[in-house]
N, C-alpha and C positions, 0 to 999 in steps of 0.2 A: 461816837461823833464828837469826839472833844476838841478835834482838829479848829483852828480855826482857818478857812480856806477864802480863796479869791480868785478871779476871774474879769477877764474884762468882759461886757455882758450884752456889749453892742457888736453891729458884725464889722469887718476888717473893711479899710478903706477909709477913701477921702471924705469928712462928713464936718458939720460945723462942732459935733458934740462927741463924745465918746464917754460912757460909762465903765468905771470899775468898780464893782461888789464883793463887799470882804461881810464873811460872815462868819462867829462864834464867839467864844466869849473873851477873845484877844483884838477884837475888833475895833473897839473905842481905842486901847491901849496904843495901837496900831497908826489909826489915825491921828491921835495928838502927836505922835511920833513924826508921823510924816507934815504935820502942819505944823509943828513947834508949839500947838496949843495948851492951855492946860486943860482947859473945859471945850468941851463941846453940846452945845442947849438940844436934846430929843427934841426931833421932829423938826428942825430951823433949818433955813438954808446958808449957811454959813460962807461966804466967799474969802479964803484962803491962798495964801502962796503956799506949795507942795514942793518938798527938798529931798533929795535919796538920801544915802548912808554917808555920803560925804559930804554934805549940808550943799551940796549944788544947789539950786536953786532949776524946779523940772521947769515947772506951768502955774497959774494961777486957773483956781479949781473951785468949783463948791460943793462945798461936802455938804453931806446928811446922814444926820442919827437915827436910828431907830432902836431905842432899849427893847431889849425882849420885856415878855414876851410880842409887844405888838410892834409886830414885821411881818415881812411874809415865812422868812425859815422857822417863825417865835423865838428866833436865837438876837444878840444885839449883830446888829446890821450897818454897815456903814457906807452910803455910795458916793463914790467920788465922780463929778461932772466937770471933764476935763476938755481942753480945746480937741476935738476929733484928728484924726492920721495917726497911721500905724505908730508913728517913731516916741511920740506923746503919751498915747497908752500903755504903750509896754515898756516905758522908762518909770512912770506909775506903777504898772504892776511888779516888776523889777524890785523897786521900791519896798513894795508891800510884801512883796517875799523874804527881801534881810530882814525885813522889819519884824518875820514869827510867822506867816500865815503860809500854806503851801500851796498849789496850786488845783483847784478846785476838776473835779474826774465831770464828765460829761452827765448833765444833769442833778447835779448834786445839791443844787440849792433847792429845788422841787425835790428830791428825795428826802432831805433834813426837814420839808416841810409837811412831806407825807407821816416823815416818823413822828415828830412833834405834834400831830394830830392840827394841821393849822388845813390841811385839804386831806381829801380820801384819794385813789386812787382815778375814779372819774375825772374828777374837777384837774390832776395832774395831768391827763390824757386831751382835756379841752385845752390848758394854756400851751402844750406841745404843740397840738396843731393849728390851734390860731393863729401862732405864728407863719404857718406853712398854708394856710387859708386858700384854695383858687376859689371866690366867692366871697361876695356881701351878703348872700343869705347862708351859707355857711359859716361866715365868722358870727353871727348874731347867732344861729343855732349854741357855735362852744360859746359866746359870750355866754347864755344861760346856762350850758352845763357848767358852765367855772361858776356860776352862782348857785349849783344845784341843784338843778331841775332833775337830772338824772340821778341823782343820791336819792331825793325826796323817790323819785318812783320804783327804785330797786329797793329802799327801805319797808314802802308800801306792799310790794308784792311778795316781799319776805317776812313781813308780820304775818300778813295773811298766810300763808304755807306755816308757820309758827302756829296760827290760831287753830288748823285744820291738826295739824300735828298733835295740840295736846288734846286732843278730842279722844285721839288714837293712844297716846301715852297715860291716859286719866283710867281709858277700858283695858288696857293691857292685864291689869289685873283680874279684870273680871271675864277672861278669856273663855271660860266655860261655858258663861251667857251668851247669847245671840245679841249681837246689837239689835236697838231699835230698827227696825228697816227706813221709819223716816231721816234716823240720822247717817245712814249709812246714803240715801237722797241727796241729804243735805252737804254731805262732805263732798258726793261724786259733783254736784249742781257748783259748790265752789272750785273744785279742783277744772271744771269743763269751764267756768267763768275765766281763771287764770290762765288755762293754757289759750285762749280764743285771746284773749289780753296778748299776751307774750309772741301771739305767732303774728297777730295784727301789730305788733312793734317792730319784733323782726322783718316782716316782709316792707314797712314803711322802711327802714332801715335801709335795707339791699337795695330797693328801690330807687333811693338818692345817693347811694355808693356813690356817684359821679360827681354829685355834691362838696362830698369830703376832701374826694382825692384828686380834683379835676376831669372833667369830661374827655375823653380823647375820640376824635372821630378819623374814620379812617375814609378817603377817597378810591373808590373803586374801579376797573371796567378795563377794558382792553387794551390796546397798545393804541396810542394816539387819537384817544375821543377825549382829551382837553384837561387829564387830571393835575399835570404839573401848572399849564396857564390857570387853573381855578384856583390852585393853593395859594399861587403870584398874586393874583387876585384878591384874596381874602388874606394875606398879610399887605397886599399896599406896595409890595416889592419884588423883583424878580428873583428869589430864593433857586426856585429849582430850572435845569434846562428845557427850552422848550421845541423842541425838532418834530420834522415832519420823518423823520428815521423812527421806526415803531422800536421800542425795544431801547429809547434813550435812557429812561430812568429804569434800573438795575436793582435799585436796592428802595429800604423806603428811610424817605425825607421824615423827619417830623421836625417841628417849628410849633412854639405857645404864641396863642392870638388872646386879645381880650374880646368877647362878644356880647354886649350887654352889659351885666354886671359877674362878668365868668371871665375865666381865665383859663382856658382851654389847650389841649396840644392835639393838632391838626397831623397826623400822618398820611403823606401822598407815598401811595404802594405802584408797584414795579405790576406794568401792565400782565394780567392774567390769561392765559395761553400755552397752547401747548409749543415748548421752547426746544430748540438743536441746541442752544449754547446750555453750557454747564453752569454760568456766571447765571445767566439769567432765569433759569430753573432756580437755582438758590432765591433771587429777589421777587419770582414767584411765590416760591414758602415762605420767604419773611411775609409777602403779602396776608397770605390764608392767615397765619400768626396775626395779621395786625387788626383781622377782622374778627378772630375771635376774644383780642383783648379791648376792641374799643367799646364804649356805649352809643354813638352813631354809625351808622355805614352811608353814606353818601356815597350814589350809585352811579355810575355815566353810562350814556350810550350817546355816539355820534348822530344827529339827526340828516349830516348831509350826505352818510354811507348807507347802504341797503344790508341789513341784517342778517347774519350771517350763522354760523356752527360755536363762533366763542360768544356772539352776543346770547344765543341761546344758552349758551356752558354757564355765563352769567347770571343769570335772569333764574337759572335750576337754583345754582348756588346761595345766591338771596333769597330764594325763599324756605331754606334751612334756616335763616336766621329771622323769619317774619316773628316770630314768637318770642325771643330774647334781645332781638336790640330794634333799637329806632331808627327806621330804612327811610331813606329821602331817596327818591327814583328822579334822575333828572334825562332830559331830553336837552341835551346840548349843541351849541352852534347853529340855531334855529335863523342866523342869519345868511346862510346858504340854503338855498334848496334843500326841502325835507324828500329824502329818498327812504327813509327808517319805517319799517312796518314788521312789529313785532306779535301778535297774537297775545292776548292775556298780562300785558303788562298796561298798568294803570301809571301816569307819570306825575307824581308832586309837583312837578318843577320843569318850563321849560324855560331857557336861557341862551346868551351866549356867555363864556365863562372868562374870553377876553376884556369884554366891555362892563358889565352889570353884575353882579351877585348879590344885589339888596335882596332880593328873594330868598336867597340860600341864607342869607344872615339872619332874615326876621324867623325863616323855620326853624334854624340851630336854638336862636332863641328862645322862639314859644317851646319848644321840646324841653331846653335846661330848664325856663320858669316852672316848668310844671312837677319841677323837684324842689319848689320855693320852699320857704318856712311853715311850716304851720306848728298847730298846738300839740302834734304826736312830738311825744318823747324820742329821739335817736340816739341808735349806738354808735358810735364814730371811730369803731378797730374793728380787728378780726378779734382781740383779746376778749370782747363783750360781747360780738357774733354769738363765739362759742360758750360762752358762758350760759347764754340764755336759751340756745341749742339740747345744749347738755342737761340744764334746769327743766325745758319743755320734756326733754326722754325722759326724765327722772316722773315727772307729774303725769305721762303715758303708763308708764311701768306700773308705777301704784294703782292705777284701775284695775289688775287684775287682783292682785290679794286683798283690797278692799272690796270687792264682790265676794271674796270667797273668805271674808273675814280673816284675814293673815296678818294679823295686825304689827308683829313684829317685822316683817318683808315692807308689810305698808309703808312702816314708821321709817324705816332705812331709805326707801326712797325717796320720800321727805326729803327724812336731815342731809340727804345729799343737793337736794336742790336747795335747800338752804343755801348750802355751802357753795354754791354755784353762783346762788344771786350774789354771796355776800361779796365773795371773791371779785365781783365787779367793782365794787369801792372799797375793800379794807378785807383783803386773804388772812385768814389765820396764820398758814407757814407756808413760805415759799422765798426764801433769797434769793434762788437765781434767777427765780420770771421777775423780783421787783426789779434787779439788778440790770439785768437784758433791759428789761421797759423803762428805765429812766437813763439807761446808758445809750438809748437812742435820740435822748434831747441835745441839745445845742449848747453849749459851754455857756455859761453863765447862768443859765438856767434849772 
């Protein structure tokens, strides 16, 4: 990494500011170059006229220093705050490329910072997605893991498997002896401590998936019980068509709403039915699809129609997913005549979806709040998921030869969950998963 690289580090478009980040150790060199200065004072904010390789004359700018090591790459750093629009930035960055530096690979200032030991791999994984945040209680969650909330607790639960380990590596020698039975107790009582630890992280984890990634709820129910007017409804605009022709919507709509302090993507699905057209058979599957990828299922049934063989076909179907997602059952268009009488259906919610959905808004809500913040640790990938999956099987597995005293089997299962937990902040060998994983941030970053 001797390169010294640059990036403009804001996103494209009309804006008042625009950032470019030059970092390595051609970096100061670079900027006196491009301001004509001799000095530049660490840490000041210096406003500058910025000239290319033909002393043109770009923007007037304000640079800043950062000597390594204190930056965030620990390399020297230099950011130039230039007037914002495309033409501006990249005559800047333009600039900074005659100038020595080349152009910075996706993610590369957080991977120079990972190698430079300035964050672990966690803390690189929280500033990735805070940027990408659907949530005020999800950016506050990675705001703490970019401080290390999650370091400090995978550190913790890898001493501990360290402590239990050498218990096992001290007796290895004295393998002929029977352990004590109290401490053969004592290791099973910590090892059943950690895994109860790890599976109550993991499943708080899974649990606020929705959190992370945005919530998506999907609108359900048969051909013209009111799915596309409630969508129109809860974005505030007429998005999708709304006909008395059953079988209008074909395919599924989605559209992001904000609800609360969420940031949600609402999918309205292609009415559910047994379909003659071929087109519409297709936006029946996408339907089924859309209901087993969202975290809500919001349910319709017409209240001014009499109940029939698809409201039934309905009603079977939800309650395959009573157990894995969060069903709101509504009874709609209660401003006509209620004809609807369905046996065994209890309804959250009734409405009409033209006029009123504050109902439906305040339940979306309380269901996302109750993925709020708290003081549980969270994983925020599938990279950590698995990590602590793999770590839990490893700390299953050694229960058997530590009962039966196998102390070398033991000890392996161990140092694998070690190596499990560590791999979530700082892997021993692996370039291509760092490579892949930082090659999915965002340029400048």
């Amino acid at each position: 990494m001797t390169d010294t690289i640059c990036s403009v580090a804001t996103a494209n478009g009309i804006g008042s500011i625009a950032i470019i980040r030059i970092s390595g150790d051609k970096a100061l060199t670079i900027a006196k170059t491009l301001t004509k200065k001799d000095t530049l004072k660490t840490r000041y904010a210096t406003l500058s006229d910025v000239y290319n390789s033909s002393d043109e004359l770009i923007d007037e700018a304000i640079i800043i220093y950062f000597e390594a090591p204190y930056s965030f790459t620990a390399e020297h750093v230099v950011e130039i705050q230039c007037h914002g629009g495309y033409v501006v930035a990249q005559s800047i960055l333009k600039a900074t490329l005659n100038a020595g530096a080349r152009l910075a690979e996706a993610g590369e200032f957080s991977k120079r910072a990972f190698f430079n030991g300035r964050i672990d791999l966690s803390e690189a994984e929280a500033i990735s997605q805070l940027i990408e945040a659907k949530s005020e209680d999800a950016a506050k969650i990675l705001a703490l893991q970019m401080k290390g909330s999650l370091k400090e607790f995978i550190e913790s639960v890898r001493d501990e498997i360290i402590h239990i380990l050498a218990y096992s590596e001290v007796t290895i020698d004295y393998a002929e002896e029977d352990l004590p039975e109290d401490l053969v107790l004592q290791i099973r009582a910590k090892l059943d401590e950690l895994y109860v630890l790890l599976k109550k992280t993991l499943s708080a984890s899974k649990a606020r998936e929705g959190l992370m990634q945005g919530f998506r709820v999907a609108i359900i129910g048969k051909p013209n019980v009111g799915k596309s007017s409630l969508l129109n409804a809860l974005l505030n605009y007429n998005r999708a068509i709304v006909s008395e022709i059953a079988g209008t919507t074909r395919d599924t709509i989605e559209e992001q709403v904000k609800i609360g302090t969420h940031l949600i993507k609402i999918v309205d699905t292609a009415g559910i039915r047994d379909a003659n057209d071929e087109i519409e058979r297709i936006g029946i599957q996408r339907s089924l699809e859309a209901i087993e990828e969202s975290d809500i299922v919001v349910v319709l049934f017409d209240g001014s129609r009499e109940a029939d063989s698809e409201d039934l076909e309905i009603a079977r179907l939800v309650e395959n997913y009573r157990e894995t997602k969060n069903i709101i059952i509504i009874k709609n268009k209660i401003d006509l005549q209620n004809k609807f009488n369905l046996d065994n259906i209890a309804y959250d919610l009734e409405l009409n979806s033209k006029n009123d959905v504050s109902s439906l808004i305040d339940s979306l809500e309380e269901i996302m709040n109750v993925s709020n913040v708290s003081d549980e640790v969270m994983l925020i990938s599938q990279r950590q998921i698995s990590a602590v999956e793999m770590t839990m099987q490893n700390i299953k597995e050694a229960f058997i030869p530590l009962e039966d005293q196998e102390l070398e089997i033991f000890s392996f299962h161990l140092n694998e969950a070690v190596k499990e937990m560590a791999g979530i902040t700082r892997p021993f060998e692996n370039d291509e998963m760092l490579d892949k994983m930082f090659g999915s941030f965002c340029l400048g970053k």
